[in-house]
N, CA, C and O atoms as CSV, one atom per row, in Angstrom:
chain,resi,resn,atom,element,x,y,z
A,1,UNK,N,N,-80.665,128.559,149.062
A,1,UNK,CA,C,-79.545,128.811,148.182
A,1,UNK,C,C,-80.051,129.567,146.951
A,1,UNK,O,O,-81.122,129.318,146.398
A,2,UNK,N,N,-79.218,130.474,146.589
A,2,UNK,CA,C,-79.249,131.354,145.155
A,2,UNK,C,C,-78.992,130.695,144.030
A,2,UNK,O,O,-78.080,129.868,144.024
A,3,UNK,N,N,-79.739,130.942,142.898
A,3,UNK,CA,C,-78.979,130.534,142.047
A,3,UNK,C,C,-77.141,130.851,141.796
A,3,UNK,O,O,-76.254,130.013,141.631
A,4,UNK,N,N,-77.065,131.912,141.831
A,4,UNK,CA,C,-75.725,132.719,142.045
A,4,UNK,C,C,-74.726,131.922,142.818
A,4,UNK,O,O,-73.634,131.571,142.371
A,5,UNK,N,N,-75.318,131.587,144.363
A,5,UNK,CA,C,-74.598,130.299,145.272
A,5,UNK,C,C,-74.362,129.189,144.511
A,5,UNK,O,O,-73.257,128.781,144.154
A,6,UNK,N,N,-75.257,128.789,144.311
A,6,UNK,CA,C,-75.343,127.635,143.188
A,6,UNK,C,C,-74.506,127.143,142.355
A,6,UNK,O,O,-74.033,126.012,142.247
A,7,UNK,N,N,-74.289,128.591,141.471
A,7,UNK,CA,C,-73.015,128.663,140.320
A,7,UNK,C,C,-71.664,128.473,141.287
A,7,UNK,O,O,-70.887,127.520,141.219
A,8,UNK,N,N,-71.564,129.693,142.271
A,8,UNK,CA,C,-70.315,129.514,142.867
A,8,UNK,C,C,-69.731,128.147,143.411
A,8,UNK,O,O,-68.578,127.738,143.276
A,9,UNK,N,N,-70.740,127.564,144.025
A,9,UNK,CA,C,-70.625,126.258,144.485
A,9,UNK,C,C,-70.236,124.995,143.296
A,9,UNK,O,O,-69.307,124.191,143.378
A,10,UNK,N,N,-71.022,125.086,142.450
A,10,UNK,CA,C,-70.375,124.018,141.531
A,10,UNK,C,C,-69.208,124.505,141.113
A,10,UNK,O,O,-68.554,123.481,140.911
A,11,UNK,N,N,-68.412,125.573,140.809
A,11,UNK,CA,C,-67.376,126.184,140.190
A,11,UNK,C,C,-66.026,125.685,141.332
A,11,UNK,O,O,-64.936,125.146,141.139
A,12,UNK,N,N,-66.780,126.200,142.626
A,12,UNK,CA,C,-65.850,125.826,143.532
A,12,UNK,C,C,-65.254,124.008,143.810
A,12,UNK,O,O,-64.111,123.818,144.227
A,13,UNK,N,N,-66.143,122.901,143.530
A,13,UNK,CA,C,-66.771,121.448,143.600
A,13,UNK,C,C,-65.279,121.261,142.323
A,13,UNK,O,O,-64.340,120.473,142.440
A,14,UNK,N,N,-65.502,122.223,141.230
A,14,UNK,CA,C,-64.841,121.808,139.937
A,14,UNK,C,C,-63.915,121.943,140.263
A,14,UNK,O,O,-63.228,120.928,140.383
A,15,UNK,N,N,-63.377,123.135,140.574
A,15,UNK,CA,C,-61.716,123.396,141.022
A,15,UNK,C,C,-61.301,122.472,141.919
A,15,UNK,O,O,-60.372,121.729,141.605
A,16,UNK,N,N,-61.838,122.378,143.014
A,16,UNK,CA,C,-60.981,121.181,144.206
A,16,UNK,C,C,-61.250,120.095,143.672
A,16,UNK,O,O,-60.286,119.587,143.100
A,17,UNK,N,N,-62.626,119.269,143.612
A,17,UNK,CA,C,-62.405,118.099,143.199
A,17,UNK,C,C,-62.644,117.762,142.091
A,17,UNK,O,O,-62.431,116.563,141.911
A,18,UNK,N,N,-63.157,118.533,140.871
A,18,UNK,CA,C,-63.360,117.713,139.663
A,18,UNK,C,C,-62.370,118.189,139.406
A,18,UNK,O,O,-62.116,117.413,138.485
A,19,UNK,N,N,-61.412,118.935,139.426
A,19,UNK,CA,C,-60.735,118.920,138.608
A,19,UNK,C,C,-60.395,120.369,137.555
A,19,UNK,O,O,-59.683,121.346,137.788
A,20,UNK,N,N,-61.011,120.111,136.654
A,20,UNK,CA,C,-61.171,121.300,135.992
A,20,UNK,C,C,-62.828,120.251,135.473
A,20,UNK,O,O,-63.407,119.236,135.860
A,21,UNK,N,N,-63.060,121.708,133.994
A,21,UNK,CA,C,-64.823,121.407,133.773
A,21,UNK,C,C,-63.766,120.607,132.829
A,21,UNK,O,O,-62.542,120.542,132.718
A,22,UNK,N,N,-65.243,119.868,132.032
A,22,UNK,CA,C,-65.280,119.259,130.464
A,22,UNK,C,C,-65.792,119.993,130.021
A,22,UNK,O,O,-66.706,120.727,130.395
A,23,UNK,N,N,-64.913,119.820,128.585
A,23,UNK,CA,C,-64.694,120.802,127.593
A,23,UNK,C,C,-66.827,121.371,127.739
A,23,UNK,O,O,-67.635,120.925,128.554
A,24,UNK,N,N,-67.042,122.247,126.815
A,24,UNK,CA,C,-68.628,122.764,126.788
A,24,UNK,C,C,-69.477,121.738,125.639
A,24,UNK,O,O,-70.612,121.268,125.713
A,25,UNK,N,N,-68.564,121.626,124.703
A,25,UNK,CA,C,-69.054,120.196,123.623
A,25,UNK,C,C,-69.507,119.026,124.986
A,25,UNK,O,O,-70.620,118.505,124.910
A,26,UNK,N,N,-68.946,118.810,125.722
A,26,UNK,CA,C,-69.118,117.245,126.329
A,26,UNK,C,C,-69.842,117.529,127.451
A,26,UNK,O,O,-70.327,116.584,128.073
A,27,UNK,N,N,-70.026,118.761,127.868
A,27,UNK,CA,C,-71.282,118.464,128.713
A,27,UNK,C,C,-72.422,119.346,127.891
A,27,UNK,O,O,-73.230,119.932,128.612
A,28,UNK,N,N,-72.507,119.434,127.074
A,28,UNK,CA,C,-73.667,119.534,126.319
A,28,UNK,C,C,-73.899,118.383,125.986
A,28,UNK,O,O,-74.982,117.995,126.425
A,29,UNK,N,N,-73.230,117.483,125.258
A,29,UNK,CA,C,-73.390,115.826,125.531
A,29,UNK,C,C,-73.765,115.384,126.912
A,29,UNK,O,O,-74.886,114.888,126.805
A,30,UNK,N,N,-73.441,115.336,127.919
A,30,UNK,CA,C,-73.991,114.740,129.105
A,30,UNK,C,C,-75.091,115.475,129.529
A,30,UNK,O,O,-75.777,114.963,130.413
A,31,UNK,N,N,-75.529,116.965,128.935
A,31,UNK,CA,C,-76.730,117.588,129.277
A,31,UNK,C,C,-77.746,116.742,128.550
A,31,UNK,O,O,-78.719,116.324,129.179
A,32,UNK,N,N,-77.601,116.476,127.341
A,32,UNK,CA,C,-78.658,115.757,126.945
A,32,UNK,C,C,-78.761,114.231,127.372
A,32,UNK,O,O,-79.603,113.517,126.828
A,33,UNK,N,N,-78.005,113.787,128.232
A,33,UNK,CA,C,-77.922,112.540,128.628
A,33,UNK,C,C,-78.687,112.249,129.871
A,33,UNK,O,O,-79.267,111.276,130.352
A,34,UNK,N,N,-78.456,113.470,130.191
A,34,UNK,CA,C,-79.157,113.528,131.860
A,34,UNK,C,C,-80.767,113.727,132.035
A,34,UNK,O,O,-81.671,113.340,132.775
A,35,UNK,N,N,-80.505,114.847,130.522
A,35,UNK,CA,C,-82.176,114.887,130.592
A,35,UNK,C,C,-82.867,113.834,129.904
A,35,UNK,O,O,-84.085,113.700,130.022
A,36,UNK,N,N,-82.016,112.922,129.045
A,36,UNK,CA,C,-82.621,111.845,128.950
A,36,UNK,C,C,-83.334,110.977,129.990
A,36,UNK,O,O,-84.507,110.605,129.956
A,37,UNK,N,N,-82.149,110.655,131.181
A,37,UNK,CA,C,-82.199,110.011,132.193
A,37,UNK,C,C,-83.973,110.924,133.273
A,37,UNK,O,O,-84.942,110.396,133.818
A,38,UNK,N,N,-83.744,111.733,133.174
A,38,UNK,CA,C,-84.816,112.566,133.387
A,38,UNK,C,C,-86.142,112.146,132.418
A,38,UNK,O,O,-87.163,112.301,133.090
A,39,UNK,N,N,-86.390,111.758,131.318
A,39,UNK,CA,C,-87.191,111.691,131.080
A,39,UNK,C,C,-87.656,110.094,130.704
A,39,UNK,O,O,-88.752,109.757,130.255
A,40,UNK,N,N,-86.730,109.389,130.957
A,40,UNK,CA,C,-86.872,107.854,131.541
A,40,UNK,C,C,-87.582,107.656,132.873
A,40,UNK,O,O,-88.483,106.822,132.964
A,41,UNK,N,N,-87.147,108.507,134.060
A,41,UNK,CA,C,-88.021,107.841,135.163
A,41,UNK,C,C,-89.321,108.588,135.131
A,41,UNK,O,O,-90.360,108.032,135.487
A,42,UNK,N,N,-89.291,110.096,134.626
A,42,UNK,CA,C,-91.057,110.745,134.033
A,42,UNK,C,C,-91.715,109.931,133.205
A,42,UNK,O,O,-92.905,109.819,133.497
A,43,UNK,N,N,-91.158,108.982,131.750
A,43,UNK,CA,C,-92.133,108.392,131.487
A,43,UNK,C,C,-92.836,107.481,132.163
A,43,UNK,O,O,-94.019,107.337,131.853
A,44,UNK,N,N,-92.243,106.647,133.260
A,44,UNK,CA,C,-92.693,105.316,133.763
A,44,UNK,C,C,-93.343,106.055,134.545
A,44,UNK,O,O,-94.523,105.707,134.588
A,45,UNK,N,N,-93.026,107.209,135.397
A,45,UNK,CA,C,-94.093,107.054,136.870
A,45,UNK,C,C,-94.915,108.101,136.419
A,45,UNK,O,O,-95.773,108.323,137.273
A,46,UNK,N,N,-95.031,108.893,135.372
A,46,UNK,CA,C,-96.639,109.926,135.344
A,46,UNK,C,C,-96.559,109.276,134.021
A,46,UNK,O,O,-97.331,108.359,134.300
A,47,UNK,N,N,-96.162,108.992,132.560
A,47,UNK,CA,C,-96.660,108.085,131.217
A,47,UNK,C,C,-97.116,106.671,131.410
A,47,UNK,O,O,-97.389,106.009,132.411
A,48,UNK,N,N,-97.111,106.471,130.368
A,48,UNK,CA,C,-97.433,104.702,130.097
A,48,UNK,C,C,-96.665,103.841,130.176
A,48,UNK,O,O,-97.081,102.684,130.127
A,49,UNK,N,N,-95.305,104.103,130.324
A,49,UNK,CA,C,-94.535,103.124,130.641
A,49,UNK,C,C,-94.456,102.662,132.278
A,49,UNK,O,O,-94.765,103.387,133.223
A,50,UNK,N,N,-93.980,101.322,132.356
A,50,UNK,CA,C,-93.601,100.888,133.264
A,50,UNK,C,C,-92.574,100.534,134.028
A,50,UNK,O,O,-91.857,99.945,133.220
A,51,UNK,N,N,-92.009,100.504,135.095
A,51,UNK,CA,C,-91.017,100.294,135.797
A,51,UNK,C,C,-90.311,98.497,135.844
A,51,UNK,O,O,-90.735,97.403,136.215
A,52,UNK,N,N,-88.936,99.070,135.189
A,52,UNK,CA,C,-88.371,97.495,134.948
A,52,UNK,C,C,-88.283,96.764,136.874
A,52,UNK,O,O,-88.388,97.422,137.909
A,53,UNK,N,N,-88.094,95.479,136.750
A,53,UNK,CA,C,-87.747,95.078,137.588
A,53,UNK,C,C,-86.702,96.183,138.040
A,53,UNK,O,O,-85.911,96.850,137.373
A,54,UNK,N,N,-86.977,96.148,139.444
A,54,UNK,CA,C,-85.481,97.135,140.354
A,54,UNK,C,C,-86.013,98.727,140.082
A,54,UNK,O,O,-85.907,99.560,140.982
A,55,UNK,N,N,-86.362,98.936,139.287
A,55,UNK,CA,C,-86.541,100.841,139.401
A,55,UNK,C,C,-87.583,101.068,139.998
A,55,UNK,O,O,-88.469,100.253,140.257
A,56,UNK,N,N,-87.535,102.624,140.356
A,56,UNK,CA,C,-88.138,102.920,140.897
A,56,UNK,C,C,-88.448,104.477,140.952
A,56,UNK,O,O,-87.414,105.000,140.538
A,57,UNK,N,N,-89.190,105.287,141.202
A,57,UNK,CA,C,-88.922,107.204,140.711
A,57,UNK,C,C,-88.379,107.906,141.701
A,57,UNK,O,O,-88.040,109.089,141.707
A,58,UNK,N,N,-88.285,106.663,142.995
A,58,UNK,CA,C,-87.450,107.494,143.891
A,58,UNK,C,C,-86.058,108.470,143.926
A,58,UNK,O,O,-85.550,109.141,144.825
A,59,UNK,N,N,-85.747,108.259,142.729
A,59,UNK,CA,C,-84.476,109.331,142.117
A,59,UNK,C,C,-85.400,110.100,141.730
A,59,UNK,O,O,-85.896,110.171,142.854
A,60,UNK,N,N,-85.986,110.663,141.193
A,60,UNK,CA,C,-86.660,112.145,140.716
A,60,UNK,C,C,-86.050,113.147,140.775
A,60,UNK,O,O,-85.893,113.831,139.764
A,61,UNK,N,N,-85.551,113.498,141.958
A,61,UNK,CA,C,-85.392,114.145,142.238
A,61,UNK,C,C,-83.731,114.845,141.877
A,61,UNK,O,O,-83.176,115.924,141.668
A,62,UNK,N,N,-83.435,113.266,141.990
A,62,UNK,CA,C,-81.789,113.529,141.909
A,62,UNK,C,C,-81.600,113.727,140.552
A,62,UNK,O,O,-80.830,114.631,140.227
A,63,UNK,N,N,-82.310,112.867,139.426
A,63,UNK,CA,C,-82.343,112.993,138.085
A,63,UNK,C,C,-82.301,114.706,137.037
A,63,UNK,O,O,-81.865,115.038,135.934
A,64,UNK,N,N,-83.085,115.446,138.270
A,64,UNK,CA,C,-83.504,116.988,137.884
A,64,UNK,C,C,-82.321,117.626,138.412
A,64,UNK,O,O,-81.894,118.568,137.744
A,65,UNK,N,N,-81.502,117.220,139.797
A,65,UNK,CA,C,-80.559,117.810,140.059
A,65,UNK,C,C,-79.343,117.543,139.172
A,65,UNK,O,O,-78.564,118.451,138.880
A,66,UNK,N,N,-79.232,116.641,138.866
A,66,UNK,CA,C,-78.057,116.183,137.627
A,66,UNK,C,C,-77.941,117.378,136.473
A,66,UNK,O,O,-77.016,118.045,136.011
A,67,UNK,N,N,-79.493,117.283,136.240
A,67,UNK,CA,C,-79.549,118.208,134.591
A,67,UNK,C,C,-79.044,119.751,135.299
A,67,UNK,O,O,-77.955,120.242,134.999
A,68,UNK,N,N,-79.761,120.253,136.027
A,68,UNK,CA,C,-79.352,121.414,136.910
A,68,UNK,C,C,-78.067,121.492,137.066
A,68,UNK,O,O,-77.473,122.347,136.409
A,69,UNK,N,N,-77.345,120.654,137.937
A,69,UNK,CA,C,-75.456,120.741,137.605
A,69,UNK,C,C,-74.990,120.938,136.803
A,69,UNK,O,O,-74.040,121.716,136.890
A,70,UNK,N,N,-75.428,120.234,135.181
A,70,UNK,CA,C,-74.686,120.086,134.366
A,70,UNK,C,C,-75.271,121.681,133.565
A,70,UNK,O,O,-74.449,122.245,132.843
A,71,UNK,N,N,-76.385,122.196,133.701
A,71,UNK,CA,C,-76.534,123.424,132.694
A,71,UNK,C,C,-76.086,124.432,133.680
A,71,UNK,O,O,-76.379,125.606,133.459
A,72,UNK,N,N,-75.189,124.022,135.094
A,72,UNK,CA,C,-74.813,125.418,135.586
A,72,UNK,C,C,-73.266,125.733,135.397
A,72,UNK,O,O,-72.519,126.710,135.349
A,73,UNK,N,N,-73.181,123.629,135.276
A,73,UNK,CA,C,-71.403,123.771,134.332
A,73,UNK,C,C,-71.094,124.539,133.093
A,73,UNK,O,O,-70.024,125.051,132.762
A,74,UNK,N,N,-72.391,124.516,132.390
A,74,UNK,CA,C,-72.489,124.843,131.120
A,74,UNK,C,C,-72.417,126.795,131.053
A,74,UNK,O,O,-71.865,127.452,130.171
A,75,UNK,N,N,-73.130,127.312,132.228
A,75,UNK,CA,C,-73.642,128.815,132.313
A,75,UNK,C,C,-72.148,129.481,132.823
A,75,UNK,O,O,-71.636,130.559,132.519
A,76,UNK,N,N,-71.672,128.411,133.710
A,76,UNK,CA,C,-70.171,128.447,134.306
A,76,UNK,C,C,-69.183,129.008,133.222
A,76,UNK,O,O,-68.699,130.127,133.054
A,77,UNK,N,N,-69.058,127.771,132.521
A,77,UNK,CA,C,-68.270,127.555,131.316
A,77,UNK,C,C,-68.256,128.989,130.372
A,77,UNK,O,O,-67.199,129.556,130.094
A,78,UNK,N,N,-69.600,129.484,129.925
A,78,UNK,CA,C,-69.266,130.225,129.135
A,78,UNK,C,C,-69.755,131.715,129.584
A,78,UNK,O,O,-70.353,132.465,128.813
A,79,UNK,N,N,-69.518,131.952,130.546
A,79,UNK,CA,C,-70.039,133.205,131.258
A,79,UNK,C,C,-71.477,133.919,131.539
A,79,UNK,O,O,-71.665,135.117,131.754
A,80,UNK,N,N,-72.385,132.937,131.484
A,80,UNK,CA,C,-73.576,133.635,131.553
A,80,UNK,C,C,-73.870,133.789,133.289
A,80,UNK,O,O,-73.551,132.703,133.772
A,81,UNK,N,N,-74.336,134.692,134.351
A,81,UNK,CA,C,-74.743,134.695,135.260
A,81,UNK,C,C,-76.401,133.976,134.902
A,81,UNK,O,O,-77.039,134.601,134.054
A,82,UNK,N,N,-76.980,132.918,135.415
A,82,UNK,CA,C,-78.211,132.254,135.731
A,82,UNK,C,C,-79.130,133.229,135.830
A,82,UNK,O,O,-79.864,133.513,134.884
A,83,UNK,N,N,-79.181,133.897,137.103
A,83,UNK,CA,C,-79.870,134.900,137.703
A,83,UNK,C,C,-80.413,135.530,137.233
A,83,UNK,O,O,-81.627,135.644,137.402
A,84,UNK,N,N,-79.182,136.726,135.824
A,84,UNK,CA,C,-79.838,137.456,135.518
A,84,UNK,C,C,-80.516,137.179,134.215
A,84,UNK,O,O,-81.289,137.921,133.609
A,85,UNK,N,N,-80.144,136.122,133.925
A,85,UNK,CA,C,-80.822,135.634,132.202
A,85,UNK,C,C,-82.196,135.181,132.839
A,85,UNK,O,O,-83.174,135.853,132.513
A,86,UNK,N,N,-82.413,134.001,133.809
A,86,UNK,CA,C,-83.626,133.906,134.400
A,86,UNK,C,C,-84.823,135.461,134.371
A,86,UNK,O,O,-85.776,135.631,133.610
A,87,UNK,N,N,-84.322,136.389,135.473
A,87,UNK,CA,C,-84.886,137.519,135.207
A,87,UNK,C,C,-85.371,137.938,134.149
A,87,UNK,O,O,-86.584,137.990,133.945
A,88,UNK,N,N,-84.166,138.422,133.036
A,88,UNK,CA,C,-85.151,138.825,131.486
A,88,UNK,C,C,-85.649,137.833,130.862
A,88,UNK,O,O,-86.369,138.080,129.895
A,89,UNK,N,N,-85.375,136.316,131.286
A,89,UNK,CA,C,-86.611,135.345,130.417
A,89,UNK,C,C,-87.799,135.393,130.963
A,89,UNK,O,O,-88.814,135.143,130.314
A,90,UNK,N,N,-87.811,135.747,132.318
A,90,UNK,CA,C,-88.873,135.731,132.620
A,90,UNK,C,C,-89.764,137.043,132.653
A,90,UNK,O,O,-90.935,136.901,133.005
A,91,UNK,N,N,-89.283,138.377,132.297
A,91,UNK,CA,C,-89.890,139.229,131.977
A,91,UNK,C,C,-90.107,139.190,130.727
A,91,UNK,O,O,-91.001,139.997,130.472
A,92,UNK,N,N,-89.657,138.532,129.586
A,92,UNK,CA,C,-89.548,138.248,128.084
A,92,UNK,C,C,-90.945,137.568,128.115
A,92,UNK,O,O,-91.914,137.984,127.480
A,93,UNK,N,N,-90.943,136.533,128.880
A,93,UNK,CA,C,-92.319,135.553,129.134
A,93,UNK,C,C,-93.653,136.033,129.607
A,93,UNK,O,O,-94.774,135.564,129.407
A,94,UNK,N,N,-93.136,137.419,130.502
A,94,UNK,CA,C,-94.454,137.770,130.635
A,94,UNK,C,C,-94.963,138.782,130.029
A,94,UNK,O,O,-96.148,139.107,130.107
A,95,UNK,N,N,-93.829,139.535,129.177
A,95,UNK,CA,C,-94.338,140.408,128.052
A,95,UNK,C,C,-94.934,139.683,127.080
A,95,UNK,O,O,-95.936,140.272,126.677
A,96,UNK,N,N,-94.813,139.039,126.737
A,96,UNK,CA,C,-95.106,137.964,125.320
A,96,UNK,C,C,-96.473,137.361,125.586
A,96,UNK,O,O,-97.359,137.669,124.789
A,97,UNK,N,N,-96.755,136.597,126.528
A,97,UNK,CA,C,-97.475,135.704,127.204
A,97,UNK,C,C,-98.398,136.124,127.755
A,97,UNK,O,O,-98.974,135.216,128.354
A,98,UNK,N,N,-99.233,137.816,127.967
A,98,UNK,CA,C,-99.499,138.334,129.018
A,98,UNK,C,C,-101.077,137.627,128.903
A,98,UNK,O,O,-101.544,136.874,129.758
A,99,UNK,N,N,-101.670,137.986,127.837
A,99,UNK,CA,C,-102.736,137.470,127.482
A,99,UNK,C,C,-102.738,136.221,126.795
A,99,UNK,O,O,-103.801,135.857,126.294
A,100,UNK,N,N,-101.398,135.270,126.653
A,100,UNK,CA,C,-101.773,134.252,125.420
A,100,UNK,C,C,-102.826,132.869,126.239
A,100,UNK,O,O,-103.671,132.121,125.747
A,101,UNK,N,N,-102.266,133.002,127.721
A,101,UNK,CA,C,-102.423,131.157,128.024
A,101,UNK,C,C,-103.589,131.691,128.466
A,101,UNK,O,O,-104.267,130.668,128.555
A,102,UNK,N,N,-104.345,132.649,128.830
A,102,UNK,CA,C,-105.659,132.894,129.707
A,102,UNK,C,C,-107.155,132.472,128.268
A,102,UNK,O,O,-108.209,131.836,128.287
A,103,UNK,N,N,-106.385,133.272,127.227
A,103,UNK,CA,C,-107.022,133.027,126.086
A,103,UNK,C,C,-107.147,131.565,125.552
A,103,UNK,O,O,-107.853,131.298,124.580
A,104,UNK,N,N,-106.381,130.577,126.280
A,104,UNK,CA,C,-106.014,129.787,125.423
A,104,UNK,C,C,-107.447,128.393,126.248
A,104,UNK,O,O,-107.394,127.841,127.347
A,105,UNK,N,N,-108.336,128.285,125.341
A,105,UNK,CA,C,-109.675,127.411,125.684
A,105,UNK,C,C,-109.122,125.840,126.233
A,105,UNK,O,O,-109.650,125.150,127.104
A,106,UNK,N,N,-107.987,125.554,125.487
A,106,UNK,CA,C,-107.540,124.324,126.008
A,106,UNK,C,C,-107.125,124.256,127.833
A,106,UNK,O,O,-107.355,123.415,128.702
A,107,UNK,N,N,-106.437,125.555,127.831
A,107,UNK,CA,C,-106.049,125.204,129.648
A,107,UNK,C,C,-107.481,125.658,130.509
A,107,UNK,O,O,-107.424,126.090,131.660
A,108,UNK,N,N,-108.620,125.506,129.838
A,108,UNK,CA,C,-109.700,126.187,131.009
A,108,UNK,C,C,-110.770,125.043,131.112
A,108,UNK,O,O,-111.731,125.164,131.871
């Protein structure tokens, strides 16, 4: 799947069954909620924390897909295509970056 699919697909998910979106205020609220939730089961299973009775990191996965839904509701919402912003961030990143991390003594 494309990112592009991706978008279409949640857009399509919204119209039939959600409904319509929430407003862009409230899932910018649930964006940061999710990546909270995201960084609750990362601390316990690669940090120092530990797993309460009952959890477990076997969501991982789903936790990353949550945040992903909700910033494509968000790209949805206010017209950005994913794809092509990906593209120039990532040529932005490698103009910028070309020499920084090779130089950088800590990652070697």
């Amino acid at each position: 799947m494309t990112i592009n699919e991706a978008q279409q697909q949640v857009d399509q998910w919204i119209k039939t069954i959600g409904v319509r979106y929430f407003s862009e205020l409230t899932n910018m609220a649930i964006l940061t909620e999710e990546v909270g939730e995201l960084a609750r089961v990362m601390a316990r299973k690669y940090g120092d924390q530990s797993f309460k009775k009952n959890e477990t990191a076997d969501h991982l996965g789903d936790e990353m897909a949550d945040v992903l839904w909700v910033l494509i509701c968000l790209a949805n919402q206010t017209g950005i295509d994913l794809t092509e912003a990906f593209k120039k961030n990532m040529e932005k990143k490698t103009i910028r970056d070309a020499d920084r991390h090779k130089g950088n003594e800590k990652l070697h």
